[in-house]
C-alpha positions as CSV (number, residue, x, y, z in Angstrom):
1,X,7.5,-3.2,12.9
2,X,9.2,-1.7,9.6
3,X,6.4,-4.5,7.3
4,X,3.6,-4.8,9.7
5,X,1.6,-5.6,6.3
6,X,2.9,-8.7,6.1
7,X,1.2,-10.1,9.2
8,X,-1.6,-8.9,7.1
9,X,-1.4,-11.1,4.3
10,X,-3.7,-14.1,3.7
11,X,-6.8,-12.3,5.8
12,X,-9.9,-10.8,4.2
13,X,-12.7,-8.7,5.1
14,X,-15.9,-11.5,4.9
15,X,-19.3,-10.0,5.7
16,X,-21.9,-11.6,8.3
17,X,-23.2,-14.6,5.9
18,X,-19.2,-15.5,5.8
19,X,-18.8,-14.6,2.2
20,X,-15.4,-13.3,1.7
21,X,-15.7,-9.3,0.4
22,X,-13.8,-9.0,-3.2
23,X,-10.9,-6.2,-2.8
24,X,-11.0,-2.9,-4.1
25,X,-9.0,-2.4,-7.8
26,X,-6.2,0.2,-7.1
27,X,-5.4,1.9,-9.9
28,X,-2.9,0.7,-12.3
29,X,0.0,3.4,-11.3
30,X,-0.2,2.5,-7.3
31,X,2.4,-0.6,-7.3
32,X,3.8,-1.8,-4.3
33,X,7.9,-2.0,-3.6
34,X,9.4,-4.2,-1.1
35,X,9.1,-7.7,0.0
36,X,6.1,-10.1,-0.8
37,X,4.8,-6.4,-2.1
38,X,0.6,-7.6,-3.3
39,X,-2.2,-5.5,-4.2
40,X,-4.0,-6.6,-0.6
41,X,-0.8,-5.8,1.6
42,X,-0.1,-2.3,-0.2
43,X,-4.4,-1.6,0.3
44,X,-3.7,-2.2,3.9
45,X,-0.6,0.2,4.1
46,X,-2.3,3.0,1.6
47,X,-5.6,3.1,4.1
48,X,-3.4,3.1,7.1
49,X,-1.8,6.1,6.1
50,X,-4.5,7.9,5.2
51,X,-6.3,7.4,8.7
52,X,-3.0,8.3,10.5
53,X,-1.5,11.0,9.1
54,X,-2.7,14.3,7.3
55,X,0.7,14.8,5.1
56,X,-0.1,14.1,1.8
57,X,0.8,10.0,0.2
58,X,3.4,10.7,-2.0
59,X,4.9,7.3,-1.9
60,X,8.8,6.1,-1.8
61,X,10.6,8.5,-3.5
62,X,13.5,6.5,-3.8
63,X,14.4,4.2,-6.5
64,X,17.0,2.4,-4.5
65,X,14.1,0.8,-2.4
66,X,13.8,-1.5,-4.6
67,X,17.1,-3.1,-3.7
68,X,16.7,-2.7,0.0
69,X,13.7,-1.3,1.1
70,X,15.1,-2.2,5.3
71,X,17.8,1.0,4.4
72,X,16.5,3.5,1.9
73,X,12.9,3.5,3.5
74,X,11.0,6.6,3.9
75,X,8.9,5.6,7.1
76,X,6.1,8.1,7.0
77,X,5.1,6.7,3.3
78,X,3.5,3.2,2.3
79,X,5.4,0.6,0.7
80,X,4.6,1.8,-3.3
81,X,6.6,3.5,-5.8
82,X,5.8,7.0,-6.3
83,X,2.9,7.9,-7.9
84,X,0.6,10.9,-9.2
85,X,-3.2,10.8,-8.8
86,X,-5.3,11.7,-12.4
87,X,-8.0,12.8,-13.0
88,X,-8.7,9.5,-15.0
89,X,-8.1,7.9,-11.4
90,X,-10.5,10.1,-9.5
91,X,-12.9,9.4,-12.6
């Protein structure tokens, strides 16, 4: 599926006393492109492609995703903009 994040939304991680576990903060230049685009569905695609791939996460490279991210989709890279890792965000 081309947004298999979106079956995704709505479900959290909860640990064994059924407490729902708070998300991780992404840093404030990782934002998310395409439909319903949240910080828990982009998580999900950003981990996903860090387990199955070793090509570096560069993110969508295109500006004209943004107005139809089902054509100008760059299928080996999560639904974000593009983005540059600091070291601020390693910090």
């Amino acid at each position: 599926q081309l947004f298999w994040e979106k079956r995704l939304q709505g479900l959290s991680a909860s640990d064994v006393s059924e407490q729902i576990i708070k998300s991780m903060e992404l840093p404030k230049g990782l934002q998310g492109v395409g439909p319903g685009a949240s910080t828990e569905s982009l998580l999900s695609a950003v981990a996903s492609a860090l387990h199955t791939s070793s090509a570096p996460i560069t993110g969508q490279n295109s500006a004209a995703v943004e107005k139809n991210p089902g054509i100008w989709l760059n299928t080996s890279q999560p639904l974000c903009k593009a983005f540059v890792v600091t070291d601020d965000d390693i910090r």
